[in-house]
C-alpha positions in Angstrom: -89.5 37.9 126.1 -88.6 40.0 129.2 -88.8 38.1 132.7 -89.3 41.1 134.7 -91.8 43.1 136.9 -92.7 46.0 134.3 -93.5 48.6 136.8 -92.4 50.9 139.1 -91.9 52.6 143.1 -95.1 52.0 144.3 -98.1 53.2 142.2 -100.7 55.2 144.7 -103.2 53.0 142.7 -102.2 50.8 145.3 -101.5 48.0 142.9 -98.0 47.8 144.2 -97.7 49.1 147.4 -93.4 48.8 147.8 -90.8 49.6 145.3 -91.3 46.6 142.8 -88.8 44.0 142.9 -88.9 44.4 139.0 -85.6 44.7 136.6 -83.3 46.2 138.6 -83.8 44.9 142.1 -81.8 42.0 142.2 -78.5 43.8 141.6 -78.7 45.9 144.7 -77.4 42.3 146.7 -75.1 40.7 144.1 -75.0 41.5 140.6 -74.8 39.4 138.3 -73.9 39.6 134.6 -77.3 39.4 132.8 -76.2 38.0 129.8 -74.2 35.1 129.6 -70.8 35.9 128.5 -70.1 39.2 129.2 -68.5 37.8 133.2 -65.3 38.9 132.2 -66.1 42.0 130.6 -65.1 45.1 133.6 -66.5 47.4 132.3 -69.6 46.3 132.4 -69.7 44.5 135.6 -68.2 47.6 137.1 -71.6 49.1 135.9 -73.2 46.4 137.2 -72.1 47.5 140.9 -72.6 51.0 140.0 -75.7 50.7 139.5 -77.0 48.7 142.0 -74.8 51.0 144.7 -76.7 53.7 143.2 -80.3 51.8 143.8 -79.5 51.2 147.4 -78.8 54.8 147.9 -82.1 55.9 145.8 -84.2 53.3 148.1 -82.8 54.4 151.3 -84.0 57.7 150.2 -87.5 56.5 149.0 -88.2 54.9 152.2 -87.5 58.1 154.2 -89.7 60.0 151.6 -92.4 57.1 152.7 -92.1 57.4 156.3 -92.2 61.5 156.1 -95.8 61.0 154.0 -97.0 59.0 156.7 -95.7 62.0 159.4 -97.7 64.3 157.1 -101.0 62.9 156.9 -100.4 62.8 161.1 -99.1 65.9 161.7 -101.6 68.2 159.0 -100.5 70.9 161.0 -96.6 71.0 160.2 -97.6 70.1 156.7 -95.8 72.9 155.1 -92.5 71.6 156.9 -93.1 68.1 156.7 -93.9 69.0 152.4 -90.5 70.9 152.0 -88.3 68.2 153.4 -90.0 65.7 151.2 -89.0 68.1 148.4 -85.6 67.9 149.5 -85.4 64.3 149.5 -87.5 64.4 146.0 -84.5 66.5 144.6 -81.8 64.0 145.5 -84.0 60.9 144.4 -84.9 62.7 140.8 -80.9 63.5 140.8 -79.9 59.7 141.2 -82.2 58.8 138.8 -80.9 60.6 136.1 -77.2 59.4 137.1 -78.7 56.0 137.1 -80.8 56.4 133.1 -77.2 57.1 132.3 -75.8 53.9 133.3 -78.4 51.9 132.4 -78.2 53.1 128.9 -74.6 52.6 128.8 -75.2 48.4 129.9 -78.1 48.2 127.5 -75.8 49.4 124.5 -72.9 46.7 125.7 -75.9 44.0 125.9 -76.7 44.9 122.5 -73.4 45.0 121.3 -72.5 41.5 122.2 -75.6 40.2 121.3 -75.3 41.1 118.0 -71.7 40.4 117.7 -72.9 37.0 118.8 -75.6 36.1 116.9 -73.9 33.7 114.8 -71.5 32.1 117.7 -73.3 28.7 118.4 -72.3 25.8 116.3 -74.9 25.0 113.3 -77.7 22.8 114.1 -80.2 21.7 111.5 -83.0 24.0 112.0 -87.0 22.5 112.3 -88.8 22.3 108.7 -92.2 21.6 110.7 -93.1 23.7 113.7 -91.9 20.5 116.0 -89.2 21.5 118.0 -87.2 19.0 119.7 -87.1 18.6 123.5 -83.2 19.3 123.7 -83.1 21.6 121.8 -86.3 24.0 123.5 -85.4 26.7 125.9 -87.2 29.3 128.6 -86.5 32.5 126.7 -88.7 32.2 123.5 -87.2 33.9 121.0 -84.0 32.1 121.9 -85.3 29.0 120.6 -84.5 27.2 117.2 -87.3 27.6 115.2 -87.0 31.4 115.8 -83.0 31.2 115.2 -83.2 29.0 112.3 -86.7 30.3 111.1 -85.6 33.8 110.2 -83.4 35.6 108.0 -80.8 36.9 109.5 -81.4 40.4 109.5 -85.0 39.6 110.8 -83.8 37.6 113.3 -80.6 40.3 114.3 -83.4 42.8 114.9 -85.8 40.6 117.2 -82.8 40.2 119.2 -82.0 43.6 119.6 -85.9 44.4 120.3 -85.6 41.9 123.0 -82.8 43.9 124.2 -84.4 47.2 123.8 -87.2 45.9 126.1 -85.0 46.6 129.1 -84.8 49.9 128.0 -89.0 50.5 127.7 -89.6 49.6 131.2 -86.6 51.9 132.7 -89.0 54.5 131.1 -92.0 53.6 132.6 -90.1 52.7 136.1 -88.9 56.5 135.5 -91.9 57.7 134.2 -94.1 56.3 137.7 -91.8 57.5 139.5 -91.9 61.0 138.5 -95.4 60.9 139.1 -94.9 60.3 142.4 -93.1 63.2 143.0 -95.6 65.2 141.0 -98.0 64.3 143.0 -96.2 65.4 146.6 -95.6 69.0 144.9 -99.4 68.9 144.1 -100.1 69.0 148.3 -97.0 70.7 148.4 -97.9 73.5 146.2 -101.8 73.3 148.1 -100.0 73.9 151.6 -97.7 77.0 150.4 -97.7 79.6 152.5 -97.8 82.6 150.4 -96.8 82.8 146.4 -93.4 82.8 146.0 -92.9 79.3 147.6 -96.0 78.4 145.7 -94.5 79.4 142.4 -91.3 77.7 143.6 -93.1 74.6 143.4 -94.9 75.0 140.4 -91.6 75.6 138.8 -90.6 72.3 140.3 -93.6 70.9 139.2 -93.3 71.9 135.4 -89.4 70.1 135.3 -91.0 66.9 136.7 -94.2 67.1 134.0 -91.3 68.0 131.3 -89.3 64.9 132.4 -91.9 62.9 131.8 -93.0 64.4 128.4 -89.7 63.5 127.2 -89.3 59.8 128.7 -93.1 59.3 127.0 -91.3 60.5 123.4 -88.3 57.7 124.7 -90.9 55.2 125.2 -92.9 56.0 122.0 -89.7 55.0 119.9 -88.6 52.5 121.9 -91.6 50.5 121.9 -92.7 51.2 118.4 -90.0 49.9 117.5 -90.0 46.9 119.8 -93.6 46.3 118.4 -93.2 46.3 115.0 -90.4 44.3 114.8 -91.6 41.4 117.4 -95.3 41.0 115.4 -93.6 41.6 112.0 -91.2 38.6 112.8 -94.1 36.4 114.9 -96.0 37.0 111.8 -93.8 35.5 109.4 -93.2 32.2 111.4 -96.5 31.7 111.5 -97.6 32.3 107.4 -94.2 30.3 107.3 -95.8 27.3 109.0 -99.3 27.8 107.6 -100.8 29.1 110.7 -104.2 30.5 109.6 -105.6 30.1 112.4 -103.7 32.1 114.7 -102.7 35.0 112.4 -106.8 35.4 112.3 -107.0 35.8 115.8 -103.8 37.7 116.0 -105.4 40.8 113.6 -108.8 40.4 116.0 -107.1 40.8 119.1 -105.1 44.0 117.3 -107.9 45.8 116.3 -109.1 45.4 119.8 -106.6 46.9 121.0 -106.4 50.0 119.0 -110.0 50.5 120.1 -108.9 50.1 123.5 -105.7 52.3 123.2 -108.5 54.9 121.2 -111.2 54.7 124.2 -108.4 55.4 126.4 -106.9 58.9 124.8 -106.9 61.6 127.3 -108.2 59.9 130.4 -104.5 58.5 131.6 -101.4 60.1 132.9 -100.0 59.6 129.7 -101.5 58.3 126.1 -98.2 56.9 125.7 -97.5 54.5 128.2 -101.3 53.3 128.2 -100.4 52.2 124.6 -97.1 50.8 125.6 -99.2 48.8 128.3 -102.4 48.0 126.1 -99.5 46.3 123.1 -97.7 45.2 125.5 -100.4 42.9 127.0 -101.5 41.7 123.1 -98.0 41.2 122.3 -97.8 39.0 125.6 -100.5 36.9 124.5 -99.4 36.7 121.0 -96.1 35.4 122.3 -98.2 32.7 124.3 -100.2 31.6 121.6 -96.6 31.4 119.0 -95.5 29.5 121.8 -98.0 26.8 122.2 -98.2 26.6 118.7 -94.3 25.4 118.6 -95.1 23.4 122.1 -92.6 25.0 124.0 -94.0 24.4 127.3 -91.0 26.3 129.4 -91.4 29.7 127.1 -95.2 29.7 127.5 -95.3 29.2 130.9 -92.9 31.9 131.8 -95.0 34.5 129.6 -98.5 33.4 131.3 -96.1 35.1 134.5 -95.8 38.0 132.6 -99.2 38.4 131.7 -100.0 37.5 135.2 -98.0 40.7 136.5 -99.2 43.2 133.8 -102.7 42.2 134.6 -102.2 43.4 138.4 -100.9 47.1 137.5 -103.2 50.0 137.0 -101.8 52.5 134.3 -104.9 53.9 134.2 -104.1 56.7 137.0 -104.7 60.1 136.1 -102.0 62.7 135.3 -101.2 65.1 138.3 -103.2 68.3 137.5 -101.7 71.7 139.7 -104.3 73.8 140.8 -103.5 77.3 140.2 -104.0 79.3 143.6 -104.6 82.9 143.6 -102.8 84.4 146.8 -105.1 88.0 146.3 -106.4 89.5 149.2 -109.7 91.2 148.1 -111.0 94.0 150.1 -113.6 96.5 149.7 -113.5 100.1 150.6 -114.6 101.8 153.7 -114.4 105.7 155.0 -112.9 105.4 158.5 -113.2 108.5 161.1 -110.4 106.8 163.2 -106.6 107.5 161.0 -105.5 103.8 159.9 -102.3 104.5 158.8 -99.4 106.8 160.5 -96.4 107.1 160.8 -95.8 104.2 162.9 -98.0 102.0 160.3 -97.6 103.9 156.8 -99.5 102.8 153.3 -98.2 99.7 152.6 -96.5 99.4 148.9 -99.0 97.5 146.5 -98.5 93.6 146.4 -97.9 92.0 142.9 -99.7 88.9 141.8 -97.9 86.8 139.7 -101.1 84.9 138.7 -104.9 86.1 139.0 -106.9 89.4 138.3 -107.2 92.3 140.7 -109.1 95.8 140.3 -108.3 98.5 142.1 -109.2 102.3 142.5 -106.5 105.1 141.4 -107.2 107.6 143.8 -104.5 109.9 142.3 -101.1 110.4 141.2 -98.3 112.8 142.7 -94.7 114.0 142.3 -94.2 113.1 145.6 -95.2 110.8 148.8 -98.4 111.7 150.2 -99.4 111.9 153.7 -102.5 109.5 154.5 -105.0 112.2 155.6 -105.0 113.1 152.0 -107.4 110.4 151.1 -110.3 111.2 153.7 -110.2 107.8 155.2 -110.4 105.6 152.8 -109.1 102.3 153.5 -107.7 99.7 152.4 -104.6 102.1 150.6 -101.9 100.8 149.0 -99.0 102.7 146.7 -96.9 102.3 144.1 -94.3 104.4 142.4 -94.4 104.0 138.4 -91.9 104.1 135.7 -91.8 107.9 135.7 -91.2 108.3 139.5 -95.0 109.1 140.2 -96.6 108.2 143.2 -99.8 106.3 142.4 -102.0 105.8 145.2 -104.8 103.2 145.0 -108.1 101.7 147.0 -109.5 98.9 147.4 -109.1 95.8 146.1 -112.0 93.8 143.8 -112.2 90.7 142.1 -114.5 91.8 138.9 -114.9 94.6 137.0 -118.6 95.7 138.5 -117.3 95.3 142.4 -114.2 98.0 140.9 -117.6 100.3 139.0 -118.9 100.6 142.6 -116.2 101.1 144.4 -115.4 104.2 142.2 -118.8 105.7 142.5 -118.2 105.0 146.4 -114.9 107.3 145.6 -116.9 109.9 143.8 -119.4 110.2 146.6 -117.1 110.2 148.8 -115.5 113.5 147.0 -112.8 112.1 144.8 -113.0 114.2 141.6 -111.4 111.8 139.5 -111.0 107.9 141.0 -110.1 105.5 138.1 -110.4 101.7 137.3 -107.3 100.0 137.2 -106.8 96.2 137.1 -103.5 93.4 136.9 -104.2 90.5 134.9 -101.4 88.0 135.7 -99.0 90.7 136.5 -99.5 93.6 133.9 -101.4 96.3 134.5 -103.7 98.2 132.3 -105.8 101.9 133.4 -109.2 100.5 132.7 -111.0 104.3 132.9 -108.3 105.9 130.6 -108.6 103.3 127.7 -110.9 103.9 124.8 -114.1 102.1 125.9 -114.5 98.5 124.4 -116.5 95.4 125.1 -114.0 92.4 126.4 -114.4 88.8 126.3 -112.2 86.0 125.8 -111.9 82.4 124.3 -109.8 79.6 124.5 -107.7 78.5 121.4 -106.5 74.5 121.2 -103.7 74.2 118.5 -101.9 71.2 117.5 -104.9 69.1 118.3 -106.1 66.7 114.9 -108.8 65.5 116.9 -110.2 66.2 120.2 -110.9 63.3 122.8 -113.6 61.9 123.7 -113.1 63.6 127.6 -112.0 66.9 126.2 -115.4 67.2 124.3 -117.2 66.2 127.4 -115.3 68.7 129.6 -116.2 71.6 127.5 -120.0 70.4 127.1 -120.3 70.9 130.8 -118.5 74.0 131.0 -121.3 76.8 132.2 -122.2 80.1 130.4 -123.3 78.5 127.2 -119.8 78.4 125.7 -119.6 76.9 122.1 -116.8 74.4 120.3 -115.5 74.8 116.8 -113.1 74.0 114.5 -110.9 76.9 113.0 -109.1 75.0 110.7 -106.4 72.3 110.8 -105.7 71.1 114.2 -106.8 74.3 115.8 -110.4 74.6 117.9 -111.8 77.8 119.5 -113.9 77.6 123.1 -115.9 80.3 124.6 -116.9 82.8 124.2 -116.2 83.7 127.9 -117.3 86.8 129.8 -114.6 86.6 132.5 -110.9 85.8 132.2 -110.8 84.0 135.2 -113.4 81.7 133.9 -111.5 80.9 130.4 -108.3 80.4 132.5 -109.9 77.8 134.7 -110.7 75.9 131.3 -107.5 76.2 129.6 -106.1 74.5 133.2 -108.6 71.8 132.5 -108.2 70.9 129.3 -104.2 70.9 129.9 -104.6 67.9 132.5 -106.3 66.3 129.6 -103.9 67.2 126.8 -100.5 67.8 127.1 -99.0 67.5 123.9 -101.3 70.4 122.0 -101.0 74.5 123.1 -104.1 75.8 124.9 -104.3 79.2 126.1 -106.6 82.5 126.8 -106.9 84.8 124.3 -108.8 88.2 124.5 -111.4 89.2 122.1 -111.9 93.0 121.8 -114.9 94.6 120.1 
């Protein structure tokens, strides 16, 4: 079993509220070799001191990235300021981190290594034919012990070892994995305080590495643990039908179909479905250990897994996954006839603003060879230009959120004497001549692909979803939401359901009739 604090830099559960002492925090002092007989071996102790210089340096930077949170929730109004340095600091954290997975993989390997080369080092003793183990010979580590040593075949027993080892390994992940969403979450407020949207799609760029990171250390954990898993019940399971233990194997398969259930009830509500399963086996696989334990009466083992259990029972891995808001940075207007000139030559039409995200309508008032003095549009204001692919001057009005605020703005225009005003809108940055374009009845849906089944939160989110919208199933792994009358409205559910779901593809798609 592994002896260690499983989890992370303080959780915002609150659980732990400091970096965890955990697997790694010892070696930031004096490290020690962690297996014995590899003292003399430099290159791995010079890893050793790598890595715990490299942890010193990564907390010095945590704390710092603490005590500017604490300045942020003071100082609300430098937030924006107080968020970008944090980012900074984030940047050389996440850096380290990767430099330190790197090394840590490197000392797991030469752990492994020796272990295996090892395996067969200690002199012969004559291995239990009961499930009494003798004092001398009983030890703290469990699977060190002789009835596991002498009670397996080799091979079995060679690959329980190096699942022990690969242990290390599975809660580096999860360390990473916490951490990650710790820094997730400051671009969250970070990406809430932007300014304007380029430093708000900065972020969200940011923000999309750090979710990535964190798919891919899941997919690590997944075969880690699996792997871990099968190979520590498989070989628990043998002892025990080895040594008649009926008993316990019953109660074994109860507490594992409990646990799928509970892995099951969990799917979708978590930051991530994998590390709720690594923590939901680990915690069976704890108390399996414990009962294999007792059952050989090796007091010293069992007591040092009850600690384990004790510590996985104080950590919440039920937090939520980070979920980026999408902001819209469009400044709507409507349209006005102004007596009084807005615009001269001091303060000319401004050039129209691009939206990299969100849905604007506007009026095309006309389009010229060349620029056009303001007085050319009888007053109307707000006016904004932009010159096309062809070099034409477009000018436009206005500046509407749906589709019927854009109708009456261009019977406003018509009124106002504009022979030919037309709809125009952007849609996440591309542009389409609504009033040119063969007239058709738009709505849109939301497609889920990759998706075998749908959780139990994903059903519920669309069931409150308003307008009426309706789930099916369009074949394997694919479902269709909606129908939905406004983009904006599907886009806002395809956002939701992505919090839920990260592994399957869920976007907007627009239904034309």
């Amino acid at each position: 079993m592994v002896e260690v604090n499983p989890i992370c830099r303080g959780l915002r559960s609150g659980v732990l509220a400091a970096v965890a002492a955990g697997l790694f925090g010892a070696f930031a002092q004096s490290p020690e070799a962690r297996i014995a007989g590899l003292e003399n071996n430099e290159e791995y102790m010079s890893l050793l001191r790598e890595d715990a210089q490299l942890q010193l340096r990564e907390d010095s930077i945590v704390g710092a990235v603490e005590r500017l949170r604490v300045v942020l929730r003071e100082d609300p109004e430098q937030r924006s300021q107080h968020a970008r340095r944090i980012m900074e600091l984030e940047e050389r954290i996440f850096a380290l981190r990767g430099e330190k997975g790197r090394l840590v993989d490197r000392i797991n390997t030469i752990e492994q290594d020796w272990v295996l080369a090892n395996l067969n080092a200690a002199p012969p003793t004559a291995g239990p034919t009961t499930a009494e183990v003798p004092e001398s010979l009983k030890v703290r580590s469990l699977i060190d012990n002789v009835c596991f040593r002498e009670g397996l075949p080799e091979n079995d027993y060679a690959a329980l070892r190096r699942a022990q080892r690969l242990e290390l390994r599975a809660v580096e992940c999860v360390n990473r994995f916490f951490a990650n969403r710790e820094t997730a979450l400051d671009l969250v407020a970070a990406y809430a305080a932007a300014p304007n949207e380029a430093e708000a799609l900065e972020i969200a760029a940011r923000f999309e590495a750090v979710e990535g990171a964190n798919d891919t250390l899941a997919d690590s954990l997944a075969g880690i643990w699996n792997y871990v898993y099968d190979n520590k019940t498989y070989a628990f399971d043998y002892l025990m039908e080895k040594y008649g233990a009926e008993v316990l194997l019953r109660s074994e398969e109860e507490r594992r179909i409990e646990t799928a259930r509970a892995v099951e009830a969990l799917r979708g509500r978590t930051a991530s479905d994998v590390v709720a399963d690594y923590f939901l086996r680990k915690e069976a696989t704890v108390g399996y250990e414990t009962a294999v334990a007792e059952f050989f009466g090796l007091d010293a083992a069992r007591d040092s897994l009850r600690g384990v259990a004790k510590q996985l029972a104080q950590i919440d891995f039920r937090v939520p996954r980070p979920v980026l808001e999408e902001r819209s940075f469009i400044e709507y207007d409507s349209i006005e006839i102004v007596r009084t000139p807005r615009y001269t030559y001091q303060n000319p039409i401004p050039e129209c603003r691009m939206y990299a995200h969100g849905t604007v309508y506007r009026i095309l008032l006309g389009t010229f060879n060349t620029k056009r003095a303001a007085s050319t549009f009888r007053g109307a204001v707000p006016l904004c230009y932009r010159v096309d692919e062809e070099g034409k001057w477009c000018y436009y009005a206005g500046a509407f959120a749906t589709r019927a605020e854009a109708e009456a703005g261009q019977q406003q225009m018509k009124r106002a004497g504009f022979l030919r005003p037309e709809i125009v809108v952007w849609t996440d940055g591309e542009y389409r001549n609504i009033t040119r374009e063969p007239e058709s009845v738009r709505s849109y849906r939301v497609e889920i692909v990759g998706a075998e089944q749908l959780s139990e939160a994903m059903k519920e989110l669309i069931g409150s979803l308003e307008g009426g919208v309706e789930l099916s199933r369009a074949g394997d792994g694919r479902y269709v939401v909606g129908p939905f009358a406004e983009r904006e409205a599907a886009d806002a559910a395809v956002s939701a359901l992505e919090a839920l779901d990260r592994s399957s593809e869920i976007k907007t798609v627009e239904i034309a009739e």
